[in-house]
Phi, psi and omega in degrees: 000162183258335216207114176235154182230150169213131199211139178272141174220134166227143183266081210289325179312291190319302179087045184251151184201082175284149181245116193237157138250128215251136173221121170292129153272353193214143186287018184258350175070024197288318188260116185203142181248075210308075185272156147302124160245007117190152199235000168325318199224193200239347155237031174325134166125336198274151175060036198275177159219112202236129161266154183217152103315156169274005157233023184191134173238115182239128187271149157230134159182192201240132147260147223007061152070004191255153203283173181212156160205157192244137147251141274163077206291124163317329171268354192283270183132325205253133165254130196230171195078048162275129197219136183296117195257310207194108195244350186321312183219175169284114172252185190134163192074091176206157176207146171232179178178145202282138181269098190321344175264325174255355173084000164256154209298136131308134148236179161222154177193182209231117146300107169315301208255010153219018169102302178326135141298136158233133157237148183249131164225124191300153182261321191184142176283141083236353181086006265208327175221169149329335178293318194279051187234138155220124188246149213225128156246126182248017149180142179272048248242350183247105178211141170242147207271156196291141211091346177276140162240006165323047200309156217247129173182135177308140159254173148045061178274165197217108204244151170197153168223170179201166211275335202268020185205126197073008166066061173044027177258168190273165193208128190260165137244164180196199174213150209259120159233119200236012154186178155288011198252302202216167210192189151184136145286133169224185181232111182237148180254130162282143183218346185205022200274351178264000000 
């Protein structure tokens, strides 16, 4: 494939809600092939993000708000293992990016109800259950302030990695919104989460 999409569908007539993927054989998307990558739930779906390999496309998204991430073998064709990372709270607001030095997916995503940045960073492969994860709150950001009816909370998070910076581990960015008034763009380097 040339081209991969991953698009949330929702039916409102149905009350239906899916995580579908597009994978273009050509860059114009004329030749495309559609799969589900999961429909489990009435909101399957919200927030994806998908990283590719040159064998393998890994989903990050959330269903009944809890985070999830699916794969998707390039030779297979089918994406299976979906699998529930973090049921603890209500999330949202996520991005992963594959980590260059070992080549396993990072995500980051946002606690609703306090705000925290979290990160899951896979430990090892296949990536495949909850065990092979380690999970990190890399800022602690939910407290409203006196006087606030603000809640203080990460946003827009941003994961990228590169070969000439941080020795290839991902780096995330996000933005801190701490009143309605005021912020910080902010950044964090993974440096040891695998």
């Amino acid at each position: 494939f040339r081209t991969a999409v991953v698009v949330h569908r929702y039916s409102r007539r149905r009350g239906e809600s899916s995580l579908i993927s597009v994978l273009c054989a050509d860059l114009e998307c004329r030749r495309k092939t559609e799969l589900v990558v999961d429909a489990t739930h009435d909101d399957a779906g919200t927030y994806p993000f998908v990283v590719a390999t040159d064998s393998m496309l890994f989903a990050s998204y959330f269903a009944q708000r809890h985070l999830r991430v699916a794969q998707l073998s390039l030779l297979g064709g089918q994406w299976t293992k979906q699998t529930t990372l973090d049921d603890s709270s209500a999330f949202r607001y996520d991005a992963m990016a594959l980590d260059r030095h070992s080549g396993l997916p990072t995500a980051m995503f946002v606690d609703e109800a306090t705000g925290d940045v979290h990160v899951a960073a896979c430990t090892s492969w296949p990536c495949d259950r909850k065990s092979l994860y380690r999970f990190t709150i890399v800022d602690n950001i939910g407290t409203v302030l006196p006087g606030e009816k603000f809640p203080v909370y990460g946003v827009f998070p941003s994961a990228h990695s590169f070969d000439s910076f941080n020795g290839g581990r991902v780096v995330f960015s996000y933005y801190n919104a701490s009143s309605l008034t005021s912020g910080a763009l902010k950044i964090t380097q993974c440096a040891s989460l695998h």
